[in-house]
PDB file of N, CA, C and O in Angstrom:
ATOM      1  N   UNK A   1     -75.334-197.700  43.220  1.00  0.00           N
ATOM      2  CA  UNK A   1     -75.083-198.198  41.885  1.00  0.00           C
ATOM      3  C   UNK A   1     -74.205-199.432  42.000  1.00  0.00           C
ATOM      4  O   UNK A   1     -73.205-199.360  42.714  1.00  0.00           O
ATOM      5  N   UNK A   2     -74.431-200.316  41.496  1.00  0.00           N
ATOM      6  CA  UNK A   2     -73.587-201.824  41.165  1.00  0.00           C
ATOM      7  C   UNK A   2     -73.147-202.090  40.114  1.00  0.00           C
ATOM      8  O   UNK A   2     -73.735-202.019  39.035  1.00  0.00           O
ATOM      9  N   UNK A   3     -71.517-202.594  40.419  1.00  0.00           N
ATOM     10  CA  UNK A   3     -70.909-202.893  38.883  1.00  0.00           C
ATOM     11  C   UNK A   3     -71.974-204.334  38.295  1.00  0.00           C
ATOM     12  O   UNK A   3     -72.838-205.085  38.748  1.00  0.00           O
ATOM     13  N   UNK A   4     -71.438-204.157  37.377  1.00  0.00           N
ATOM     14  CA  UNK A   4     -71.728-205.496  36.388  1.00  0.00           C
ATOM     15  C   UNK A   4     -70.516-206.158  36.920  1.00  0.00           C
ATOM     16  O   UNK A   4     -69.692-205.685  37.702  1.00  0.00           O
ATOM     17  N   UNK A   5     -70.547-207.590  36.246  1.00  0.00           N
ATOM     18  CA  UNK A   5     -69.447-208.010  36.381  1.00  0.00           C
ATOM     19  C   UNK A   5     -68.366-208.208  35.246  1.00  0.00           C
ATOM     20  O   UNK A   5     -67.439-209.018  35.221  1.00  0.00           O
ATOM     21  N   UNK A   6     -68.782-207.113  34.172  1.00  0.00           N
ATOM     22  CA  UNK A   6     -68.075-207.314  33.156  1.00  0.00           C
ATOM     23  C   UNK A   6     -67.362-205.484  33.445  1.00  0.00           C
ATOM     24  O   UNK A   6     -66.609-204.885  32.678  1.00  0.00           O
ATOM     25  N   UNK A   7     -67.878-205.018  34.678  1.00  0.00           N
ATOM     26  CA  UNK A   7     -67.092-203.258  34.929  1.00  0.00           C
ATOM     27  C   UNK A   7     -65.614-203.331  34.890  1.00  0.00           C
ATOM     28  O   UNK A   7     -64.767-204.060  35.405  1.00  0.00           O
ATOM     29  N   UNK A   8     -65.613-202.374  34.141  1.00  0.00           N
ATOM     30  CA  UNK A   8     -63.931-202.225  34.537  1.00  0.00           C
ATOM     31  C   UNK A   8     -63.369-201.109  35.312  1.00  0.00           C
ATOM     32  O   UNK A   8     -63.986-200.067  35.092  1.00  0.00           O
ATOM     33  N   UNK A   9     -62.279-200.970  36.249  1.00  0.00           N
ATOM     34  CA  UNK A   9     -61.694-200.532  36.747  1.00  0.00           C
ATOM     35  C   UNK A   9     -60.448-199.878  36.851  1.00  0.00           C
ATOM     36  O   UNK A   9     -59.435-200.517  36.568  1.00  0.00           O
ATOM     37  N   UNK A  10     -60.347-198.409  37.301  1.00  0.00           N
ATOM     38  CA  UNK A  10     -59.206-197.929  36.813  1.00  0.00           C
ATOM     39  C   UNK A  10     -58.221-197.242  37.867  1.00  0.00           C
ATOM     40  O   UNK A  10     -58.649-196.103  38.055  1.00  0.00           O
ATOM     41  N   UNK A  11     -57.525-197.383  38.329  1.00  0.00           N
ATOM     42  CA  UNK A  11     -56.418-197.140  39.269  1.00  0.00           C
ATOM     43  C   UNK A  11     -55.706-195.658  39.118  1.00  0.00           C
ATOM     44  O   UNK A  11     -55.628-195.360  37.926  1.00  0.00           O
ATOM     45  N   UNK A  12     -55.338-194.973  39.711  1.00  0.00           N
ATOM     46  CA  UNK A  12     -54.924-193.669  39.206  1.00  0.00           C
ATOM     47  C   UNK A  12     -53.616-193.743  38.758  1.00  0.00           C
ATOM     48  O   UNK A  12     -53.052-192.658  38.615  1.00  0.00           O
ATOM     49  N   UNK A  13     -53.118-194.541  38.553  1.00  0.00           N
ATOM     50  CA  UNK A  13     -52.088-194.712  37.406  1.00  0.00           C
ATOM     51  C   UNK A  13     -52.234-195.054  35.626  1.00  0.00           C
ATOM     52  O   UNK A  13     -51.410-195.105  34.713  1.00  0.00           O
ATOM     53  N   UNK A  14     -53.923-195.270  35.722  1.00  0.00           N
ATOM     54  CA  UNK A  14     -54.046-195.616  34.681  1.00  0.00           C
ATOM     55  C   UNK A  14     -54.850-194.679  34.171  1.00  0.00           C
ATOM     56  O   UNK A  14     -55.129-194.850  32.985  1.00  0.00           O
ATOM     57  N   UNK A  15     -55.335-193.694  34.723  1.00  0.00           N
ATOM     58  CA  UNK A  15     -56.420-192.584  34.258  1.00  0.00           C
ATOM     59  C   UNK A  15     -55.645-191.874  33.311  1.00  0.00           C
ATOM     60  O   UNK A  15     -56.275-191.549  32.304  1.00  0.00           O
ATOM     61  N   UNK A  16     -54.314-191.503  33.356  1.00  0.00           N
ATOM     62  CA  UNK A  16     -53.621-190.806  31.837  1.00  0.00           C
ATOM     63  C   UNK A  16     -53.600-191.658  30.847  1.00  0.00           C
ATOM     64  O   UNK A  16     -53.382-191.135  29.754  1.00  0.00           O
ATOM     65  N   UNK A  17     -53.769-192.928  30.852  1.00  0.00           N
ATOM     66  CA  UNK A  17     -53.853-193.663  29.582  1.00  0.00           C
ATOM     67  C   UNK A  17     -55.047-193.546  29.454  1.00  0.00           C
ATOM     68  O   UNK A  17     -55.323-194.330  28.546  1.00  0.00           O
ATOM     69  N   UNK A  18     -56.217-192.922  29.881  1.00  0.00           N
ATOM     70  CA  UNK A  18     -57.258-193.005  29.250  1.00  0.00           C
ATOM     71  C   UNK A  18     -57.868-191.138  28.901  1.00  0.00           C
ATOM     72  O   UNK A  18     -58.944-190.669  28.532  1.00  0.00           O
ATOM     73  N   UNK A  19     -56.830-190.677  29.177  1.00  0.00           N
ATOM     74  CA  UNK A  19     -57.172-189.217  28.737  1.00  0.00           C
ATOM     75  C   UNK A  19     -57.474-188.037  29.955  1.00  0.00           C
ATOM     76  O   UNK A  19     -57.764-186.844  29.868  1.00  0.00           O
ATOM     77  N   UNK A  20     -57.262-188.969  31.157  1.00  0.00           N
ATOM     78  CA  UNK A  20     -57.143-188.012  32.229  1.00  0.00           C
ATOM     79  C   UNK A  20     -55.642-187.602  33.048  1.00  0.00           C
ATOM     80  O   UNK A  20     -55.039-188.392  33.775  1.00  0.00           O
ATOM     81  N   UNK A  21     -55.152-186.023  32.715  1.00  0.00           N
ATOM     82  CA  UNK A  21     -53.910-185.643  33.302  1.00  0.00           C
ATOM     83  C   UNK A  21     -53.622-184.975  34.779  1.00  0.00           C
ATOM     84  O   UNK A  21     -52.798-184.127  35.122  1.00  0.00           O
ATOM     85  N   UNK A  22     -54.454-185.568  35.392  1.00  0.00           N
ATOM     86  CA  UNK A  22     -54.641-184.480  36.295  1.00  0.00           C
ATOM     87  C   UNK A  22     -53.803-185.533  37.539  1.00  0.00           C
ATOM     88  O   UNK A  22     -53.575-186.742  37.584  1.00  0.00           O
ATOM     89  N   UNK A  23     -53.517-184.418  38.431  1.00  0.00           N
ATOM     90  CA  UNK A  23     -52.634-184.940  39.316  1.00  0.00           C
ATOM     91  C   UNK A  23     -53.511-185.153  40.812  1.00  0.00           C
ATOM     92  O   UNK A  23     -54.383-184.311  41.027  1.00  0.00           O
ATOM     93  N   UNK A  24     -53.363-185.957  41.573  1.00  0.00           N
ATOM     94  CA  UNK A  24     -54.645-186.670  42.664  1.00  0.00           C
ATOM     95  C   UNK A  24     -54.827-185.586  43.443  1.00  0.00           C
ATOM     96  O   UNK A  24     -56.028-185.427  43.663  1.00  0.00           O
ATOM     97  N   UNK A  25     -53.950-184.543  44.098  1.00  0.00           N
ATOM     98  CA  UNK A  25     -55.195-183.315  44.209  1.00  0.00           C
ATOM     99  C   UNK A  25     -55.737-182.741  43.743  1.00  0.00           C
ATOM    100  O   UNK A  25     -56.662-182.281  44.414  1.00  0.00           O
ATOM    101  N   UNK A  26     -55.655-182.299  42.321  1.00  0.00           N
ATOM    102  CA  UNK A  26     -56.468-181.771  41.574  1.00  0.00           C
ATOM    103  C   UNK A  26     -58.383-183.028  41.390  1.00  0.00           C
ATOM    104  O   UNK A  26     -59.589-182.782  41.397  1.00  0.00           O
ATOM    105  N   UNK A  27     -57.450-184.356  41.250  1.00  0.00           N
ATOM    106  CA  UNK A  27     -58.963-185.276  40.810  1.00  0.00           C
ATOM    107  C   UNK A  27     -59.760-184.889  42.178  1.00  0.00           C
ATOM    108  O   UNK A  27     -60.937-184.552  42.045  1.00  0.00           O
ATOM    109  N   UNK A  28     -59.144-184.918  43.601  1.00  0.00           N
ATOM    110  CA  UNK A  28     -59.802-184.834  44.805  1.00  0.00           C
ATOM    111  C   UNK A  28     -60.470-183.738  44.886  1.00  0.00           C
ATOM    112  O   UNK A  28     -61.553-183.777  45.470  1.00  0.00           O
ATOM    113  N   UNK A  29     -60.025-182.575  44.361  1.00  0.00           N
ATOM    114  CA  UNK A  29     -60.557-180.980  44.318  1.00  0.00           C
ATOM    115  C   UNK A  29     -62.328-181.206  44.067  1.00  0.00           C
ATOM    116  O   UNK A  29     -63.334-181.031  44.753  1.00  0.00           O
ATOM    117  N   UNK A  30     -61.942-181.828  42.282  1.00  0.00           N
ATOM    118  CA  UNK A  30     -63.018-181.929  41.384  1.00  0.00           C
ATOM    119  C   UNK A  30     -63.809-182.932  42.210  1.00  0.00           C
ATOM    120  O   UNK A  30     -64.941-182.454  42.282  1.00  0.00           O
ATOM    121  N   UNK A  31     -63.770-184.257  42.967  1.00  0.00           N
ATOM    122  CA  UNK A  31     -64.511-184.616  43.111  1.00  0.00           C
ATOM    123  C   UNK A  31     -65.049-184.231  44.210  1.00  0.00           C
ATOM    124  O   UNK A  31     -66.229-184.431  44.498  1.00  0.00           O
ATOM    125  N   UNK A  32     -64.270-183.678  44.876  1.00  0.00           N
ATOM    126  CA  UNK A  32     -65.224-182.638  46.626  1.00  0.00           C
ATOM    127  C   UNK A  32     -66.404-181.702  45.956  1.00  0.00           C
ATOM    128  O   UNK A  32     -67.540-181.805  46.419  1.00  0.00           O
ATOM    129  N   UNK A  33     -66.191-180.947  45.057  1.00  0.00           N
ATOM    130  CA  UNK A  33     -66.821-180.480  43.775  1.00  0.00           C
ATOM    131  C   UNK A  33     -68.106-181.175  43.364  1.00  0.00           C
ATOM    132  O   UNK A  33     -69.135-180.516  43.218  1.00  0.00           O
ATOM    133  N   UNK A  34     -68.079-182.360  43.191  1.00  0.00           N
ATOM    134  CA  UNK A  34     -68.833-183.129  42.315  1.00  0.00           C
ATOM    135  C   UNK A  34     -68.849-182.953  40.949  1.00  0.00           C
ATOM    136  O   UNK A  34     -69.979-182.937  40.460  1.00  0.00           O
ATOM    137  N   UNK A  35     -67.558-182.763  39.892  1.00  0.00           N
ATOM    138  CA  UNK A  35     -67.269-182.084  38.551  1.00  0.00           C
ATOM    139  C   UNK A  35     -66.267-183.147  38.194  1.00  0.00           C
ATOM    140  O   UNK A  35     -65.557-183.100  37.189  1.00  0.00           O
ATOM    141  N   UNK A  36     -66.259-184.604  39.550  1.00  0.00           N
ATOM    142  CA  UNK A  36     -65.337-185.945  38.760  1.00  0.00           C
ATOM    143  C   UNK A  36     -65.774-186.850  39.265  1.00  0.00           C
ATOM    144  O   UNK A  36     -66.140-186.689  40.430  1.00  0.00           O
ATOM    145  N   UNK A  37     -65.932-188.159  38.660  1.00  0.00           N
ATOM    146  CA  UNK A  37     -66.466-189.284  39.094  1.00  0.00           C
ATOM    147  C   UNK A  37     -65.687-189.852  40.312  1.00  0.00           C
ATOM    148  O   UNK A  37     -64.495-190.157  40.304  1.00  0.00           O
ATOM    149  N   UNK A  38     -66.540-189.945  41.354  1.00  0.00           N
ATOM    150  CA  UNK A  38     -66.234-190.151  42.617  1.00  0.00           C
ATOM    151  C   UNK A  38     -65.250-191.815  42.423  1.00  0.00           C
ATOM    152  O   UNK A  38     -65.181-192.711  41.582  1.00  0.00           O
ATOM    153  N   UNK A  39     -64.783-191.576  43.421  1.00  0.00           N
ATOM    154  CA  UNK A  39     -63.623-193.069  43.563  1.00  0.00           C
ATOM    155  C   UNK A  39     -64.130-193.965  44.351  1.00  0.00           C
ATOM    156  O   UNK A  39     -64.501-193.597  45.465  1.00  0.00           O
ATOM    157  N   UNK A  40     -64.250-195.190  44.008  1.00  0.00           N
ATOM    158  CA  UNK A  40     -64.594-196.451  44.915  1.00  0.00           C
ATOM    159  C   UNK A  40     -62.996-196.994  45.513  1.00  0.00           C
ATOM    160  O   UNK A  40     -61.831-197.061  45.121  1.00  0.00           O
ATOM    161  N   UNK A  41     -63.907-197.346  46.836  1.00  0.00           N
ATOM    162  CA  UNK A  41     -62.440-197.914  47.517  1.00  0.00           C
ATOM    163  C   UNK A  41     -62.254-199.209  47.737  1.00  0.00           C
ATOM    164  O   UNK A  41     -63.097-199.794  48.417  1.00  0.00           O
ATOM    165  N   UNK A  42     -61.414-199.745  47.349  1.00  0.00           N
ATOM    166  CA  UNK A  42     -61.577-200.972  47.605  1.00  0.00           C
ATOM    167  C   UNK A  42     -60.205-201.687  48.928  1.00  0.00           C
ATOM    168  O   UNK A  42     -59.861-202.866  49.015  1.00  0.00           O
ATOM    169  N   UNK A  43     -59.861-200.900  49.496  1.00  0.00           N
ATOM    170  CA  UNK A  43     -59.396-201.135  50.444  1.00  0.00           C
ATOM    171  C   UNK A  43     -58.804-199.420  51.194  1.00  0.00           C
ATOM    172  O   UNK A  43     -58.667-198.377  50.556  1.00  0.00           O
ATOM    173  N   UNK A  44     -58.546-199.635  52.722  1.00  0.00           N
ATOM    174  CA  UNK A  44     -58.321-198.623  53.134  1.00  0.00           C
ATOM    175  C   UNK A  44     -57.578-197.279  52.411  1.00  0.00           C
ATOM    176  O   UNK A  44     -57.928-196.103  52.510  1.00  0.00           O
ATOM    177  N   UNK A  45     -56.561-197.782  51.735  1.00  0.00           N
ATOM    178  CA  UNK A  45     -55.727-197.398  50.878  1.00  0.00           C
ATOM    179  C   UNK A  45     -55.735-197.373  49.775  1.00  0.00           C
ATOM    180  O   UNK A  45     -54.921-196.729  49.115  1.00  0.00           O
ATOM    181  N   UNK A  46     -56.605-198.030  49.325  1.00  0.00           N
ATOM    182  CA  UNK A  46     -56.691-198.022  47.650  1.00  0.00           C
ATOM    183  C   UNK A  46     -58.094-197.926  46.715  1.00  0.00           C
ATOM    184  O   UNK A  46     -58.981-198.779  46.679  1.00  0.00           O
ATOM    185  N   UNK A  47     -58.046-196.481  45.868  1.00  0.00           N
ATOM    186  CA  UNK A  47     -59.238-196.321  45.559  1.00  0.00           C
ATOM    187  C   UNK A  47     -59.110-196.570  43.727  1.00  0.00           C
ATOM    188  O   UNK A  47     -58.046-196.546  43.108  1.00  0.00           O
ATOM    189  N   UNK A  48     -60.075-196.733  43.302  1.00  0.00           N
ATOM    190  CA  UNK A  48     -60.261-196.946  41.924  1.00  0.00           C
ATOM    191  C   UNK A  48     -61.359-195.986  41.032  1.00  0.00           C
ATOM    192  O   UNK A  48     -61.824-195.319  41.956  1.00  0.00           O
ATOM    193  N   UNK A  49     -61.899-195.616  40.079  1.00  0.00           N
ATOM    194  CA  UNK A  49     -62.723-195.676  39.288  1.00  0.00           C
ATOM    195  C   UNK A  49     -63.077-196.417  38.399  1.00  0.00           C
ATOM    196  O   UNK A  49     -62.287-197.122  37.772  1.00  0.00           O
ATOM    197  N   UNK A  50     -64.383-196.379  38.187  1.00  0.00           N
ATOM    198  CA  UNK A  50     -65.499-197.077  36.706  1.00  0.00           C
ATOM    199  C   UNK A  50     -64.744-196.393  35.663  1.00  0.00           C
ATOM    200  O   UNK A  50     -64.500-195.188  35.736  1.00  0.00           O
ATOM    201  N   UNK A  51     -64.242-197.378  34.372  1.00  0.00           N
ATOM    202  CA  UNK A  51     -63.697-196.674  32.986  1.00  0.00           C
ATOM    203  C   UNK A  51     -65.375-195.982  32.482  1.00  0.00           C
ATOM    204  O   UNK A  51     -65.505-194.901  31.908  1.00  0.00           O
ATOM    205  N   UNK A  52     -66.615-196.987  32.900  1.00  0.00           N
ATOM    206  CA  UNK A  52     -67.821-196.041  32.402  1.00  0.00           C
ATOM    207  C   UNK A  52     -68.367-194.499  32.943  1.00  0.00           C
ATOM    208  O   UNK A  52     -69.231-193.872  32.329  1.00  0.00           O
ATOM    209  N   UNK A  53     -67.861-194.116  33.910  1.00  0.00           N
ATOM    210  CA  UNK A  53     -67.887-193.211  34.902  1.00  0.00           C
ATOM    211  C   UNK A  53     -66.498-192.107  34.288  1.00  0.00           C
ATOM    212  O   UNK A  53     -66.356-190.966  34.728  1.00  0.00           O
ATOM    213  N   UNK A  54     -66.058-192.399  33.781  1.00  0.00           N
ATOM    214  CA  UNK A  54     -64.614-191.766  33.184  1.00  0.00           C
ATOM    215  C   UNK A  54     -64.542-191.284  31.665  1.00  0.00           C
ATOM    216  O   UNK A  54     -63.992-190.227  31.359  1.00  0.00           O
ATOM    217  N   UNK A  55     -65.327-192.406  30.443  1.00  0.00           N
ATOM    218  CA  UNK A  55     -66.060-192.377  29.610  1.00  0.00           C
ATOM    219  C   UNK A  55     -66.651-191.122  29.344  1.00  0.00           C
ATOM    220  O   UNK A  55     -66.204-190.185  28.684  1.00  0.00           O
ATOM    221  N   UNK A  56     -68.132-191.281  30.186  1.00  0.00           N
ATOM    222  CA  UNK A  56     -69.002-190.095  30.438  1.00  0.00           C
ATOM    223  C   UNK A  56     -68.384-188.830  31.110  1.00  0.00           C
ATOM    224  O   UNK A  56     -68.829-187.818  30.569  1.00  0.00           O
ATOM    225  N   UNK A  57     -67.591-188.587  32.014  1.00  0.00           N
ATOM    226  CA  UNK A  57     -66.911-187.321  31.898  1.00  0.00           C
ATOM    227  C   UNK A  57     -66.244-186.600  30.646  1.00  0.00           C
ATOM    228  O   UNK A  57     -66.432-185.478  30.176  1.00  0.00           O
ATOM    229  N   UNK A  58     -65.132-187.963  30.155  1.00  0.00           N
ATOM    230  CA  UNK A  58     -64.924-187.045  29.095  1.00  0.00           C
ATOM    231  C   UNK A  58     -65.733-186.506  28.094  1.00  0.00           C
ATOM    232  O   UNK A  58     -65.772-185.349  27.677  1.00  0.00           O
ATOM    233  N   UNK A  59     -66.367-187.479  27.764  1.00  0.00           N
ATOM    234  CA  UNK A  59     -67.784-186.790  26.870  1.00  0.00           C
ATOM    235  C   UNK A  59     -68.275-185.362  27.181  1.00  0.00           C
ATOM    236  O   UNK A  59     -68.586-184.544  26.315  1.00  0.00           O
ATOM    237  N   UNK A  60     -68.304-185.196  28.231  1.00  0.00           N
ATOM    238  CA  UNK A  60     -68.819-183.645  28.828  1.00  0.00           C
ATOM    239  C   UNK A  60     -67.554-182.827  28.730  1.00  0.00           C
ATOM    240  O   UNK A  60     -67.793-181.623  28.637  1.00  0.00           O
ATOM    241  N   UNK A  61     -66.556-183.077  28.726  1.00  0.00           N
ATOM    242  CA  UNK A  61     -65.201-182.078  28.461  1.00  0.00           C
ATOM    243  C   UNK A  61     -65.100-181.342  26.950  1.00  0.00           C
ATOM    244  O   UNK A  61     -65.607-181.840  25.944  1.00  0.00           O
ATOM    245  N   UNK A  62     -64.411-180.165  26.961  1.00  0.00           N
ATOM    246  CA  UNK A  62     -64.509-179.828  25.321  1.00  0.00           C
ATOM    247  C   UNK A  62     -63.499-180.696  24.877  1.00  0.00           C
ATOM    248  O   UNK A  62     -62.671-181.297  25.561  1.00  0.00           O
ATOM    249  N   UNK A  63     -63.656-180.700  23.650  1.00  0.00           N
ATOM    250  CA  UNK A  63     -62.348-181.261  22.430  1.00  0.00           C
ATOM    251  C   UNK A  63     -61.026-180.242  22.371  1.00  0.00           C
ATOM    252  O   UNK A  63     -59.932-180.802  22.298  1.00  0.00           O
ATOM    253  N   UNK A  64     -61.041-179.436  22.386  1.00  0.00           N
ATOM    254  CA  UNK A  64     -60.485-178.751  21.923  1.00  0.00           C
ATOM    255  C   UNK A  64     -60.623-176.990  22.217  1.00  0.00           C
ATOM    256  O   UNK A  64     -61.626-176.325  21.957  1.00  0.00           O
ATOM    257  N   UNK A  65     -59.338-176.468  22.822  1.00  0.00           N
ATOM    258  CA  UNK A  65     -59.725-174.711  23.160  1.00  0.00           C
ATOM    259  C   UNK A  65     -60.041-174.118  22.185  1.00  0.00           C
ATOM    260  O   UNK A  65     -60.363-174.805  21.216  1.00  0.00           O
ATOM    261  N   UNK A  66     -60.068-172.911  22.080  1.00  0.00           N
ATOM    262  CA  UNK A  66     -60.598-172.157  21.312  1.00  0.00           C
ATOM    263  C   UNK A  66     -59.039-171.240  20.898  1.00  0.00           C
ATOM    264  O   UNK A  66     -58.211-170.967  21.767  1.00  0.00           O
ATOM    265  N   UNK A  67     -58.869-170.854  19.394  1.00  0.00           N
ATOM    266  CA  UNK A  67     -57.324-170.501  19.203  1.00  0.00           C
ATOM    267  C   UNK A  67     -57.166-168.997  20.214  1.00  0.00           C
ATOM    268  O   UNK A  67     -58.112-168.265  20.505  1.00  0.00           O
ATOM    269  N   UNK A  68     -56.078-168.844  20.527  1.00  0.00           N
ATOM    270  CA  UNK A  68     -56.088-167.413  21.471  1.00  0.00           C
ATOM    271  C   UNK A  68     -55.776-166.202  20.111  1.00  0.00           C
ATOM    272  O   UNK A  68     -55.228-166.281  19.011  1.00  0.00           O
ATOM    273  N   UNK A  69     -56.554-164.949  21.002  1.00  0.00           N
ATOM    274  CA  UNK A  69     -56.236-164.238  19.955  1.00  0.00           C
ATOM    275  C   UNK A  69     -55.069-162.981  20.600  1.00  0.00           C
ATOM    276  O   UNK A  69     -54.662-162.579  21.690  1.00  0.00           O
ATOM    277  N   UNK A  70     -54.880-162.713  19.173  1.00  0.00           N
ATOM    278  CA  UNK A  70     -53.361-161.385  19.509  1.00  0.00           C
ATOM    279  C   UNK A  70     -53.355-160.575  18.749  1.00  0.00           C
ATOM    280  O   UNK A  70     -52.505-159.686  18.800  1.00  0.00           O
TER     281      UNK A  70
END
């Protein structure tokens, strides 16, 4: 798959500003998994994600739990 050149990119410092809380072993878990959009690397050390790839996950996440009952 190839970005456009209008893709944007997201650093794992920036994935909680876009609605993801998860902490980098947990994202690594999910993506060994295949249940998170895999990370592009753009240098030995430094990996990124597609905001469109991040997008479409959340879309597949619920909104909202279900109330607990007691």
């Amino acid at each position: 798959m190839s970005s456009s050149p209008t893709e944007v990119f997201l650093y794992y410092r920036d994935l909680r500003d876009h609605g993801i809380p998860f902490c980098r072993l947990h994202i690594n878990r999910l993506m060994a998994k295949g249940l998170f959009p895999r990370a592009i690397w753009l240098s030995a050390n430094r990996k990124c994600w597609r905001l469109s790839e991040i997008e479409r996950f959340k879309a597949t996440r619920p909104t909202s739990r279900p109330a607990a009952k007691g």
